[in-house]
C-alpha positions in Angstrom: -98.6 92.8 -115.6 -99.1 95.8 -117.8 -95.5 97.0 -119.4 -93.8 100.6 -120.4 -93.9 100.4 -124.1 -89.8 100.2 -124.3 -90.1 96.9 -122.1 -93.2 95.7 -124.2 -91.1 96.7 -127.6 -88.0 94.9 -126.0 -89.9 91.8 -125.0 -91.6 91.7 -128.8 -88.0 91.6 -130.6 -87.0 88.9 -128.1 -90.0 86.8 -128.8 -90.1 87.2 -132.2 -86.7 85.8 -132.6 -87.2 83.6 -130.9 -90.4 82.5 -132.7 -90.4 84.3 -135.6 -93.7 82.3 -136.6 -95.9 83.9 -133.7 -98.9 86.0 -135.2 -99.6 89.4 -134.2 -103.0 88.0 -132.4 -100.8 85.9 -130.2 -98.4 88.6 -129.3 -101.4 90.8 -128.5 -102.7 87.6 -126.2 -99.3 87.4 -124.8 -98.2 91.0 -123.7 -102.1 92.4 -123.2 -102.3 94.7 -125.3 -104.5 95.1 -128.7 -103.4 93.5 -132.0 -103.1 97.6 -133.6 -100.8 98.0 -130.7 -99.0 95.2 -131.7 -98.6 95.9 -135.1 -98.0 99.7 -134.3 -95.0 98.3 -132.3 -93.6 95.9 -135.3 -93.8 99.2 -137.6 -91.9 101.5 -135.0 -89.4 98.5 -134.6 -89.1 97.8 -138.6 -90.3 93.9 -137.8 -92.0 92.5 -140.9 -95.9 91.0 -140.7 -95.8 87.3 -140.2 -95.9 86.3 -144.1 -92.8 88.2 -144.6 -91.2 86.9 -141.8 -91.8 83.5 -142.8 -91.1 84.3 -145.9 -87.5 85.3 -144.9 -86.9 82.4 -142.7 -88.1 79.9 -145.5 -85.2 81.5 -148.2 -82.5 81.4 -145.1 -82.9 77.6 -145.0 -83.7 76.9 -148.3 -80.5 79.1 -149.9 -78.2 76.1 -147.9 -80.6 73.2 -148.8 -82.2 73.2 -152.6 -79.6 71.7 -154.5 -81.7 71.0 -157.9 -82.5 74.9 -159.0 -82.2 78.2 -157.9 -84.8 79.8 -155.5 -85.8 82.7 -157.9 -86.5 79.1 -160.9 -89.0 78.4 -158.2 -92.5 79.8 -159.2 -94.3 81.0 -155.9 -92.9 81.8 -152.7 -91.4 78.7 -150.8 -92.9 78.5 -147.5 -91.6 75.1 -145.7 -89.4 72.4 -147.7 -88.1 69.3 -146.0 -86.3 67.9 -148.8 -87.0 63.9 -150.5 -90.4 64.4 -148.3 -92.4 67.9 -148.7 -92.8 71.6 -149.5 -95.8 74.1 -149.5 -95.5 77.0 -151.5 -97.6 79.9 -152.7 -98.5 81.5 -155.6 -100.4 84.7 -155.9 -102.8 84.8 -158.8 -102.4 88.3 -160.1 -104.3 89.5 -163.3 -101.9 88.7 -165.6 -102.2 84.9 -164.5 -105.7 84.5 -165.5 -107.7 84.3 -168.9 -109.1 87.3 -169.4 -112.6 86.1 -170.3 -113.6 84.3 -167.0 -110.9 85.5 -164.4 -109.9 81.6 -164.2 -106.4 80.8 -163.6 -104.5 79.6 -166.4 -103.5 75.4 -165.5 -100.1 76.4 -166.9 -99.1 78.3 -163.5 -100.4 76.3 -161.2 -98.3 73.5 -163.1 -95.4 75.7 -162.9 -95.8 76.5 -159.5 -96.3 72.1 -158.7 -93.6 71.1 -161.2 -90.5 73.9 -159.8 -91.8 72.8 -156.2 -91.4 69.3 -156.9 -88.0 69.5 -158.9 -86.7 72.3 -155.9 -87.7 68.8 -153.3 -85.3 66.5 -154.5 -82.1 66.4 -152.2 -79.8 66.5 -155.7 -77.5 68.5 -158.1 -80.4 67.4 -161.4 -83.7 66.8 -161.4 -86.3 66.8 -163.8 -90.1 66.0 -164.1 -90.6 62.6 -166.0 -94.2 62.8 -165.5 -96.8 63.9 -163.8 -100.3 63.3 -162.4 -102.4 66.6 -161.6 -106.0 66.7 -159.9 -107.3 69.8 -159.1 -109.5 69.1 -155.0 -110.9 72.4 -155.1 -111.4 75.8 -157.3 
């Protein structure tokens, strides 16, 4: 059923809060219409892209539950955390993270990035890193 684009712009907000993790290719799937004019409709409607929006949902929950440091001690961008178990984070390499010879990333922020995600995990007031055992899987 093809929608009136204040139906199809009330129907996004609705959906997206309700699922704020739903990509712009699955709205598009959802309400028939192309991913631009899906994306056209988030800009009109001031709803971030989906990286922001999980983004925002991720420092929401982790404000109430990281006990051990503050979110902005945490190097990258905390994307899920279930605390004493997991978290995925991620760092963007910029220019100023890499050695200027090769363009490879310097081990120090990656560590920075594994050891503040690992310290922001545990469910207490102090934590620190007694040791730790980094392999790299891929480049």
């Amino acid at each position: 059923m093809r929608r009136n684009k204040k139906e199809r712009q009330e129907l996004l907000q609705q959906t997206i809060k309700a699922t704020p993790f739903i990509t712009d290719e699955e709205l598009a799937g959802k309400f028939g219409v192309s991913i631009q004019t899906i994306r056209l409709d988030r800009l009109e409607l001031s709803i971030p892209e989906l990286r922001e929006r999980i983004k925002n949902v991720a420092e929401k929950t982790l404000e109430d539950e990281v006990k051990s440091l503050s979110l902005d001690e945490v190097i990258g961008e905390i994307i899920d955390l279930e605390l004493d178990d997991q978290a995925i984070s991620i760092l963007e390499i910029k220019q100023e993270h890499v050695f200027s010879r090769n363009q490879i990333a310097r081990g120090h922020h990656l560590f920075a990035q594994a050891n503040s995600l690992a310290v922001a995990i545990i469910d207490d007031e102090l934590a620190l890193t007694a040791s730790a055992d980094i392999r790299f899987t891929r480049q």
